[in-house]
C-alpha positions as CSV (number, residue, x, y, z in Angstrom):
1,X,2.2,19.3,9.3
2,X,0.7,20.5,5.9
3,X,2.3,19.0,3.0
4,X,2.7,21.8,0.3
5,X,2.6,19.9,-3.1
6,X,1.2,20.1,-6.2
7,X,-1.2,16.9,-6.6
8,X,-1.4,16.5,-10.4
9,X,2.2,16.7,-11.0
10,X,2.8,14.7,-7.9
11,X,0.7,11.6,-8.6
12,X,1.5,11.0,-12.4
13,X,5.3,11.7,-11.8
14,X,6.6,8.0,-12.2
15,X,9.7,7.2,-11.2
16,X,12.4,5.8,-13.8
17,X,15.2,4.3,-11.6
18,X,17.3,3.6,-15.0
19,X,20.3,5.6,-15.8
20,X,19.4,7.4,-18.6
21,X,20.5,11.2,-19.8
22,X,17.7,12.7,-18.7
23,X,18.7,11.9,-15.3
24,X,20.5,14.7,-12.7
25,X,23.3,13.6,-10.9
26,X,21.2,13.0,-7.6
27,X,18.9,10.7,-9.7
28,X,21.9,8.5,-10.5
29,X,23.3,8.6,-7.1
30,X,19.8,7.0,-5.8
31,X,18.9,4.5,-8.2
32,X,22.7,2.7,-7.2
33,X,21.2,2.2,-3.8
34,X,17.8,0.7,-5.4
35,X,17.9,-2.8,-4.2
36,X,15.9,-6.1,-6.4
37,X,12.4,-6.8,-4.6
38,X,13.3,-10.1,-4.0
39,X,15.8,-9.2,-1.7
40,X,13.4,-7.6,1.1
41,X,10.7,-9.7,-0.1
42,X,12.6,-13.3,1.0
43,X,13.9,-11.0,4.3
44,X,10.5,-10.3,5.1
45,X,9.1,-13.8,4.2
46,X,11.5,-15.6,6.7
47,X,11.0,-13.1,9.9
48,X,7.6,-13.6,9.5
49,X,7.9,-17.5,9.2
50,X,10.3,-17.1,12.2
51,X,7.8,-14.8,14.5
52,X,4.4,-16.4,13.5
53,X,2.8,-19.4,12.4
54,X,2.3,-18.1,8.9
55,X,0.2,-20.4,6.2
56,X,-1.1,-19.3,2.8
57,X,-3.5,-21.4,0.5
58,X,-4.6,-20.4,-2.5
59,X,-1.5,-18.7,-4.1
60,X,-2.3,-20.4,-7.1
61,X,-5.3,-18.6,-7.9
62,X,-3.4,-14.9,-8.7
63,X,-2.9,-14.9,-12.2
64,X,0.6,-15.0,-13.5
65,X,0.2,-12.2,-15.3
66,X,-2.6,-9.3,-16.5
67,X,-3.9,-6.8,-14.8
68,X,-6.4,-7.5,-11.2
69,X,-7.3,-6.3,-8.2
70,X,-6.7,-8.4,-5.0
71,X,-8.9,-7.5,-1.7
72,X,-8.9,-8.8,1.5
73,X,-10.1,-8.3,5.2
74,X,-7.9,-5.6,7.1
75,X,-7.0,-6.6,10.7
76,X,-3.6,-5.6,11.3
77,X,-0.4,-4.2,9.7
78,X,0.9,-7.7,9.3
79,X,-2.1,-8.0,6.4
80,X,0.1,-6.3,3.4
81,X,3.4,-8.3,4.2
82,X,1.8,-11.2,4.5
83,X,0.0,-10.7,1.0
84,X,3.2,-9.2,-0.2
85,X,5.5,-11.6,1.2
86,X,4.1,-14.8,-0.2
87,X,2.2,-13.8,-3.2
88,X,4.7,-14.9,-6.3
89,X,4.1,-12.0,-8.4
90,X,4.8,-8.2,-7.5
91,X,1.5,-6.4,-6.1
92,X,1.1,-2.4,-5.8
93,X,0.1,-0.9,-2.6
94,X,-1.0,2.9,-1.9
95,X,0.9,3.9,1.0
96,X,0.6,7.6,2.5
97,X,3.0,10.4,1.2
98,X,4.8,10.5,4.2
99,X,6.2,7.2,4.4
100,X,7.7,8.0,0.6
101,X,9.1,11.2,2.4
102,X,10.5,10.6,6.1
103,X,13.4,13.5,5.5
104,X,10.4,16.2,5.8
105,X,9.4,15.4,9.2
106,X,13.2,15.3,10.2
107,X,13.3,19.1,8.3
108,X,10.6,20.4,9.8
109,X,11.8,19.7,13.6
110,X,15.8,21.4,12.5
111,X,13.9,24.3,10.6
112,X,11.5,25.3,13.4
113,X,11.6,28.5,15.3
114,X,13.2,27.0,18.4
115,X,15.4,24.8,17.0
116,X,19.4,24.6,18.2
117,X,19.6,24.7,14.2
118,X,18.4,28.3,14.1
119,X,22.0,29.6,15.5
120,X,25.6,29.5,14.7
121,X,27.5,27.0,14.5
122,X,24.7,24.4,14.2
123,X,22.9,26.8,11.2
124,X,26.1,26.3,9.3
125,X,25.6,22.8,9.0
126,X,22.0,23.2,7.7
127,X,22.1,23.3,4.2
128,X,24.8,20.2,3.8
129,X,22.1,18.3,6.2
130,X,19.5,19.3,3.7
131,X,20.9,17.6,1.2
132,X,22.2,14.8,3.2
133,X,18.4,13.6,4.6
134,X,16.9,14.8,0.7
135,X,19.3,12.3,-1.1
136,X,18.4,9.4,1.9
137,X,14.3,10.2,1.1
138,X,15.1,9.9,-2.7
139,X,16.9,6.7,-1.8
140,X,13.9,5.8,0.4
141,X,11.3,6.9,-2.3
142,X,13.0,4.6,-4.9
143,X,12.9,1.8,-3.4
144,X,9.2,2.0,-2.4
145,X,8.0,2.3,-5.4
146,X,10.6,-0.3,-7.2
147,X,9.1,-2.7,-4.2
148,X,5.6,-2.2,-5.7
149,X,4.2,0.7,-3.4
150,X,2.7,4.2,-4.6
151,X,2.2,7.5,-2.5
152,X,-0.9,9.2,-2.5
153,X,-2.3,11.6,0.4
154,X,-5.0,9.8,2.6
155,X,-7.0,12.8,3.6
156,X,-6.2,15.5,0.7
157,X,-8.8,18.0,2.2
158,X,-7.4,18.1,5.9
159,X,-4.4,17.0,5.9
160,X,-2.5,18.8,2.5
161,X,-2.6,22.8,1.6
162,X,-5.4,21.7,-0.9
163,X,-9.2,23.2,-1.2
164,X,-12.4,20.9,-1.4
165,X,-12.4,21.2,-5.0
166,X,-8.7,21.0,-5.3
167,X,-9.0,17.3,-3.2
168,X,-12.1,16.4,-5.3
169,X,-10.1,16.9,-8.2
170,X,-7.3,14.7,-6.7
171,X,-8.9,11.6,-5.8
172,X,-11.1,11.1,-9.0
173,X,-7.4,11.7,-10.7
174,X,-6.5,8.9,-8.0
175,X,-9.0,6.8,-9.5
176,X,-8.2,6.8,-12.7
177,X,-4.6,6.0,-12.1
178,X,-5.6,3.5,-10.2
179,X,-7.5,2.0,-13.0
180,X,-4.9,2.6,-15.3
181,X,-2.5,0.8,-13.5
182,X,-4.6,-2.6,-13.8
183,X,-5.2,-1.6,-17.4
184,X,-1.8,-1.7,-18.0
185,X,-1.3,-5.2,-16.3
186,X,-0.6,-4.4,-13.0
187,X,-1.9,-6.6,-9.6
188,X,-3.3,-3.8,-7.1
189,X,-4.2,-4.4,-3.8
190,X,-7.2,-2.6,-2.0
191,X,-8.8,-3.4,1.2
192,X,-12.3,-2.8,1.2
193,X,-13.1,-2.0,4.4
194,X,-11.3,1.2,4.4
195,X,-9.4,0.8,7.4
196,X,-8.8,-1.8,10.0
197,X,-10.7,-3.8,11.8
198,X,-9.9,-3.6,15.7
199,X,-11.6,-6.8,17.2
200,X,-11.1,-8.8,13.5
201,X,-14.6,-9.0,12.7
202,X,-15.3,-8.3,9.1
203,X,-16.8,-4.5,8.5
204,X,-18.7,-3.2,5.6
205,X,-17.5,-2.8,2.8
206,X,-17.0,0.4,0.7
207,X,-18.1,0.5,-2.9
208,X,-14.6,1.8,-4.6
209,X,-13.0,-1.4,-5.2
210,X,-16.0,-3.0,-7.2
211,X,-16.1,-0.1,-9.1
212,X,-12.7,0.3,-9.8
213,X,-12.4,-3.4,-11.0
214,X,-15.7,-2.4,-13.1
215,X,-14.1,1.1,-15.0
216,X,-10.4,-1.6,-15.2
217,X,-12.4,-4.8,-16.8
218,X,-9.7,-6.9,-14.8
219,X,-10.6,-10.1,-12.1
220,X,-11.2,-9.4,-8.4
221,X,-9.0,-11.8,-6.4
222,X,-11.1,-12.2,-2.8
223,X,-9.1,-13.0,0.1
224,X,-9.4,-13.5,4.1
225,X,-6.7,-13.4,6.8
226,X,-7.2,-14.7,10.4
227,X,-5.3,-14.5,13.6
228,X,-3.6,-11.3,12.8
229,X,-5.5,-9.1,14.4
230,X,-2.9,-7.0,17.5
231,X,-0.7,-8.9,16.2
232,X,2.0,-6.4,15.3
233,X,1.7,-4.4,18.4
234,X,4.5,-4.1,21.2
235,X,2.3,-5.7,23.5
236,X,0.9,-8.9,21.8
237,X,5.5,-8.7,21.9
238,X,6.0,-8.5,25.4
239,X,3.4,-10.9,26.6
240,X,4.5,-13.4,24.1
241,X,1.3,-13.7,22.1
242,X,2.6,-13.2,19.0
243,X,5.1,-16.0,19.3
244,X,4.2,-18.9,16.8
245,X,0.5,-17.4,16.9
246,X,-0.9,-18.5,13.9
247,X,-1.8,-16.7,11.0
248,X,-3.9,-17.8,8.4
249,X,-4.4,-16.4,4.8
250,X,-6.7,-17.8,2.2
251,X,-6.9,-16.6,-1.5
252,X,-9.5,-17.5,-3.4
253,X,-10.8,-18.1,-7.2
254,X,-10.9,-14.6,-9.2
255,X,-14.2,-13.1,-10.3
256,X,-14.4,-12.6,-14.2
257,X,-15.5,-9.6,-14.9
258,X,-17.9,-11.6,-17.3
259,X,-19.9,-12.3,-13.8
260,X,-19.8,-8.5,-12.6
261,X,-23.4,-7.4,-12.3
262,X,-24.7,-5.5,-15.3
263,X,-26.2,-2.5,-15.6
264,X,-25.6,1.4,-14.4
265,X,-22.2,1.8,-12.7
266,X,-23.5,2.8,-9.8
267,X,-26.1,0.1,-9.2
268,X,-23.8,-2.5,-10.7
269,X,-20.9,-1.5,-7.9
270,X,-23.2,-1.7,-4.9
271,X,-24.1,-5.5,-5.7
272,X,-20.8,-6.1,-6.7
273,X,-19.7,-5.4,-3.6
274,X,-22.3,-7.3,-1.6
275,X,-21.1,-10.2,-3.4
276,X,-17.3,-9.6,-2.4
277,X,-18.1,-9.1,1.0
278,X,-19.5,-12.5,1.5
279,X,-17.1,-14.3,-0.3
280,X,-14.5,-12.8,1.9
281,X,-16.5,-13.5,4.7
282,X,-16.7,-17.4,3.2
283,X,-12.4,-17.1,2.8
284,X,-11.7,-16.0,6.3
285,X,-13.9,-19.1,7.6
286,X,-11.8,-21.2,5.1
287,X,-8.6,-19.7,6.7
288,X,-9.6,-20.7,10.3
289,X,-9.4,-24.8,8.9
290,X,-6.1,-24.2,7.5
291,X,-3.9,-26.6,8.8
């Protein structure tokens, strides 16, 4: 499905869930349904604790406060709520447009060509529909972001009604927001790798987080997670392997950016992230002896 949208206006629209007079009526109506991140974050935290044999060390070395990027290892799905779940301190997350959108998927099946929905009397119903399943993505989109997530399109080029140029123009935009955002104090989370990891074996790593952290002047907060790994799917379910499997998360001591590597950006990213690599190689061996 090609998501029609324009990027720049999309990206650096922040959403205000206050009631202020600036504000429609359909703004109002969603932020009442906006529920307190501690809510799904302490729902979250115990059916985790209740599935799997969840244990975290390290908490202690995020920092309270200021802006940092956290990275880790990427095995499974179960990687960002465990992160999220038991860090103390509210960390962002990119997550794909879709999931800050579900109504258009539901749209696009009523409004194609062969749709029941094309013909009288189900047509009639359309347009209150419409509104209905817009009103629940708003709802859905609200909370999202109030939880600490932010939409951005994964592969602008192929997958959005953008051009090369158009996508090139996108993700250096998505750069800079993302350095903003840890310029303005913000905790973001990036895995390194760039996707997951199928057998749990650490990959290479990709230079955009060191050079991120580099352009932001804010810590890197290395991490490893064991024992994930298949762990979220429906079979590891009905086998019974992901019963009380255990899961192990290490967080380790931030890098200053007083010990980046110096030098050109370019140059100075590529050993910085030689040097994350292994000490999130080092954190996942660490996780495997927690008790």
């Amino acid at each position: 499905m090609k998501i029609e949208l324009d990027f720049i206006k999309f990206y650096f629209e922040i959403c205000d869930v206050s009631m202020d007079s600036n504000q429609n009526a359909s703004d109002i109506l969603e932020s009442l349904f906006v529920i307190p991140r501690e809510v799904p974050k302490t729902i979250l935290r115990n059916l985790l604790e209740l599935i799997y044999d969840v244990k975290v060390a390290g908490s202690e070395n995020i920092p309270e406060s200021g802006g940092a990027l956290i990275i880790s290892n990427h095995t499974d799905y179960l990687d960002i709520p465990v992160q999220g779940a038991f860090a103390d301190r509210k960390i962002v997350y990119l997550g794909k447009y879709e999931l800050f959108h579900p109504q258009e998927e539901i749209m696009a099946i009523i409004n194609h060509k062969n749709s029941p929905f094309q013909y009288p009397p189900l047509s009639l119903t359309k347009p209150v529909i419409e509104i209905l399943l817009n009103s629940l993505g708003g709802v859905v989109k609200k909370n999202l972001i109030n939880w600490g997530s932010m939409p951005i399109i994964r592969n602008a080029a192929k997958d959005s009604e953008m051009d090369k140029r158009a996508a090139m123009d996108y993700y250096e935009k998505l750069e800079t927001y993302m350095v903003d955002l840890m310029k303005e104090g913000e905790l973001l989370s990036i895995y390194p790798e760039g996707s997951r990891s199928e057998t749990g074996e650490l990959q290479s790593f990709r230079a955009m987080a060191a050079k991120l952290a580099i352009r932001a002047g804010v810590p890197i907060i290395p991490s490893g997670i064991v024992g994930a790994t298949n762990m979220s799917k429906p079979k590891a379910f009905l086998t019974g392997d992901a019963f009380k499997t255990k899961i192990r998360y290490q967080i380790g001591k931030p890098i200053l950016p007083s010990e980046f590597p110096t030098g050109p950006e370019k140059k100075a990213a590529k050993e910085l992230t030689e040097i994350l690599e292994n000490r999130v190689r080092e954190l996942m061996k660490q996780a495997e002896s927690i008790l």
